[in-house]
Residue frames as qw, qx, qy, qz and C-alpha x, y, z in Angstrom:
[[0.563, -0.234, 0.351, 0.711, 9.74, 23.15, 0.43],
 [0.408, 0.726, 0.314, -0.456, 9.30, 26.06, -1.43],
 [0.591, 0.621, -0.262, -0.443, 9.55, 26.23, -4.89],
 [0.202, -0.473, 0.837, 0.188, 10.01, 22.62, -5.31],
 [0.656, 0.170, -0.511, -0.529, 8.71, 20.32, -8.43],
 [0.698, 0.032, 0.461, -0.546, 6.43, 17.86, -6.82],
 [0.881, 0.396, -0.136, -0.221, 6.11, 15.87, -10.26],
 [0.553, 0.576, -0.565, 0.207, 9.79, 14.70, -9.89],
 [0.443, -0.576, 0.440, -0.527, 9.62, 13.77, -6.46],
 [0.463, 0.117, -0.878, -0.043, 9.51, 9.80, -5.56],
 [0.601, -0.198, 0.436, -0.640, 6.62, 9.66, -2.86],
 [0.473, -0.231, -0.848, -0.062, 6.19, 6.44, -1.28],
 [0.729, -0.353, -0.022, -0.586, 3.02, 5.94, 1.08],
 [0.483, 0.054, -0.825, 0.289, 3.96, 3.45, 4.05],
 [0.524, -0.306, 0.405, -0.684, 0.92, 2.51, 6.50],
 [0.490, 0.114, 0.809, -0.305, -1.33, -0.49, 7.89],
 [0.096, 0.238, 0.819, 0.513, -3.44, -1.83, 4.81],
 [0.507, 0.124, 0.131, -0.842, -6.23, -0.08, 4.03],
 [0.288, 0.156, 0.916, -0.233, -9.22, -2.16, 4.31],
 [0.646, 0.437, 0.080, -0.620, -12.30, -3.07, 2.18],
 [0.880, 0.144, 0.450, 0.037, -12.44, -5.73, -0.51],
 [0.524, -0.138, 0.224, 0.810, -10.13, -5.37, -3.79],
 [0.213, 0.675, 0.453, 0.542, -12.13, -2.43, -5.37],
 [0.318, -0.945, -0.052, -0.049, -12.02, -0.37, -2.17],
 [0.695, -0.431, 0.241, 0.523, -8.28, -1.32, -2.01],
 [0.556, 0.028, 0.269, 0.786, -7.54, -0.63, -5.20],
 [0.104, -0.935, -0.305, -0.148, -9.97, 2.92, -5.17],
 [0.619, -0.752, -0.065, 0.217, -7.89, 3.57, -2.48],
 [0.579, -0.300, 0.376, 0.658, -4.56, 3.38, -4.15],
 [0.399, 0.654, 0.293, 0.571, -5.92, 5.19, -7.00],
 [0.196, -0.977, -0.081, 0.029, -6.46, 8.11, -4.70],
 [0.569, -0.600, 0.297, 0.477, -3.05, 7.69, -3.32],
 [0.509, 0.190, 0.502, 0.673, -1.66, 7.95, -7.22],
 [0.213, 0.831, 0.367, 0.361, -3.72, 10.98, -7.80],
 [0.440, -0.897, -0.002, 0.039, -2.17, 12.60, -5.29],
 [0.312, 0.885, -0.330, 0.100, 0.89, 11.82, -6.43],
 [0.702, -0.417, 0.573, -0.074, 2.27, 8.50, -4.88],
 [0.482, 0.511, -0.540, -0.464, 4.34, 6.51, -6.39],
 [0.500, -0.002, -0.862, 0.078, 4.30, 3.11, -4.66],
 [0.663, -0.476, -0.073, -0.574, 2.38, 2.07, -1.72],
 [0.247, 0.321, -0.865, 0.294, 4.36, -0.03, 1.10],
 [0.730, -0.453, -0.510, -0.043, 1.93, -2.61, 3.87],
 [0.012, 0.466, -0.791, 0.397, 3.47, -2.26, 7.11],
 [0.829, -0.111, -0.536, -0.118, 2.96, -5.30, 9.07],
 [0.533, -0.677, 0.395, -0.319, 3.07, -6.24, 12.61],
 [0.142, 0.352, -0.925, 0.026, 6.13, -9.02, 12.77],
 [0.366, -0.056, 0.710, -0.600, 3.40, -10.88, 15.07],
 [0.728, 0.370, 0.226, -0.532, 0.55, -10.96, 12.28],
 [0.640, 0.548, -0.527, -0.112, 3.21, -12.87, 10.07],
 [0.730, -0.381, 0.512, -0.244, 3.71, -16.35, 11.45],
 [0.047, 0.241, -0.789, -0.563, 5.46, -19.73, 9.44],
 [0.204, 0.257, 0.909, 0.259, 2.13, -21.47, 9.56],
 [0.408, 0.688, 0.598, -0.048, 0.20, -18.60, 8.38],
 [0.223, -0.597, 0.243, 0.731, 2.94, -16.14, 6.47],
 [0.134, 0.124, 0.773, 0.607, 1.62, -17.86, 2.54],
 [0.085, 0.610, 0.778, 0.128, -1.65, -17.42, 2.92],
 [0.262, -0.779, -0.120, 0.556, -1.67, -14.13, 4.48],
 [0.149, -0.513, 0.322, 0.781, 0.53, -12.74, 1.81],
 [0.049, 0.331, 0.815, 0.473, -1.54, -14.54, -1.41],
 [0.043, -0.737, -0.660, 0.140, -4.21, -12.65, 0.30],
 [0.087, -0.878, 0.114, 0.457, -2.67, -9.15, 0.36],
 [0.147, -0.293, 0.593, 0.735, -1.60, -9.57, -3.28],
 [0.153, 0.568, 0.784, 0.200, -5.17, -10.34, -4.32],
 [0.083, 0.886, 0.416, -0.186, -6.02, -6.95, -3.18],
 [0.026, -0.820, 0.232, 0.523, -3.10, -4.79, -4.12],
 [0.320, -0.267, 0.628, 0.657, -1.25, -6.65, -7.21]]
C-alpha cells in the first residue's frame, strides 16, 4: 500500500508454534516485534487439543510464550 504508515498498523502474526525451548521462542517473537508485530496468535490443529491432554498442553505453550 503505498504511502501507508506501517507504525500505526495492528499486525498480528498467526502460524504453527515456532519451535525451540523458551529462549528460541521468545528470540523468535522478538524478531517478530522488530519487524513490527504486534501480537503473535498459535494456530492449533483441533486434533492436537484433546480433554485428557488440552491443560497440560496449554501450561506448556504458556511457559514458552507468556
Amino acid at each position: 500500500m503505498a504511502g501507508s504508515d506501517f507504525a500505526r498498523m495492528d499486525i498480528t502474526i498467526m502460524r504453527r508454534e515456532l519451535r525451540g525451548e523458551r529462549a528460541e521462542v521468545q528470540a523468535g517473537l522478538g524478531q517478530y516485534a522488530g519487524a513490527g508485530a504486534h501480537r503473535f496468535v498459535v494456530m492449533m490443529l483441533a486434533a492436537a487439543l484433546r480433554p485428557e491432554n488440552y491443560q497440560p498442553e496449554l501450561r506448556r505453550l504458556a511457559s514458552l510464550y507468556v
